[in-house]
Steps between C-alpha positions, in 0.01 A plus 500: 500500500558165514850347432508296135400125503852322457429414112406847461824634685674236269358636186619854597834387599513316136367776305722750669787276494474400079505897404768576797728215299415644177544873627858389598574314160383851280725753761822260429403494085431891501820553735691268247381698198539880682883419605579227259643132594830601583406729777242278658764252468750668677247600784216404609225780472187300398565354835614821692163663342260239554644504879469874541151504369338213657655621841315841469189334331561294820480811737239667341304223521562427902425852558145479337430141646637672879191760456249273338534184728284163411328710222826465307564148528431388109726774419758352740481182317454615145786790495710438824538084460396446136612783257783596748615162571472431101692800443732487828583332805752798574209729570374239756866440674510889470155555687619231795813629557366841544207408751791291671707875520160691552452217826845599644624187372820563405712232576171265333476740184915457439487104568217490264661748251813256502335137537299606202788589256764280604231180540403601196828515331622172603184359419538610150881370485388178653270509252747580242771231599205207510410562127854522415572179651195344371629588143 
C-alpha cells in the first residue's frame, strides 16, 4: 500500500489530533466530577490517567504496527501521531524511551528521561518568570 499523500497524512494527523484534544478535555471533566475538585486539586490524576492510558494505547498500538508494517501507516498517523499526540505526548516520550532501553541504550534512554523533564521544567518556569515580569 502506498504511503498517504502529505495532505492526506495531514488530514489524519488533524482529525486524530482534534478528538485526541477533546478525549483529554472529557477524562479531566469526568475525573473532576468522579473524585470531586478538591482531590483533583490536590493531585493530579486526570493527568496521571491520561498518561497511563495513552502510554498503553501507545504500546498496543506499536505492537500491531511492528506485525503489520507499511500496511499500517494511516493508522500510525491517525492513532499513534494524531489522537495520541491530541491526547498525550507522554505516551510518545514513553514509547522512545523504551525503544532507547529495548536498543541497549541505557545511558541514551536516562539522558533522555532527564533532558526531557528537567528541560521541560525550566522551560515552563522560564516561561513562568517571563509572564510575570511582563505583568
Amino acid at each position: 500500500m502506498n504511503p498517504p499523500s502529505p495532505i492526506a497524512a495531514s488530514a489524519m494527523v488533524f482529525a486524530g489530533g482534534g478528538a485526541g484534544a477533546v478525549l483529554r478535555y472529557q477524562v479531566g471533566r469526568s475525573m473532576t466530577g468522579w473524585l470531586g475538585p478538591a482531590v483533583v486539586t490536590n493531585f493530579p490524576w486526570a493527568t496521571l490517567t491520561v498518561n497511563v492510558l495513552g502510554s498503553l494505547a501507545m504500546g498496543l498500538l506499536a505492537g500491531w504496527l511492528a506485525r503489520h508494517g507499511n500496511a499500517g501507516e494511516q493508522w500510525r498517523l491517525l492513532i499513534g501521531i494524531g489522537l495520541l499526540g491530541g491526547f498525550t505526548t507522554f505516551s510518545s516520550f514513553s514509547l522512545e524511551l523504551m525503544l532507547l532501553i529495548e536498543r541497549g541504550q541505557g545511558g541514551a534512554a536516562f539522558a533522555y528521561a532527564a533532558i526531557s523533564i528537567l528541560a521541560g521544567l525550566i522551560g515552563l518556569y522560564i516561561g513562568l518568570i517571563a509572564m510575570r515580569i511582563a505583568a
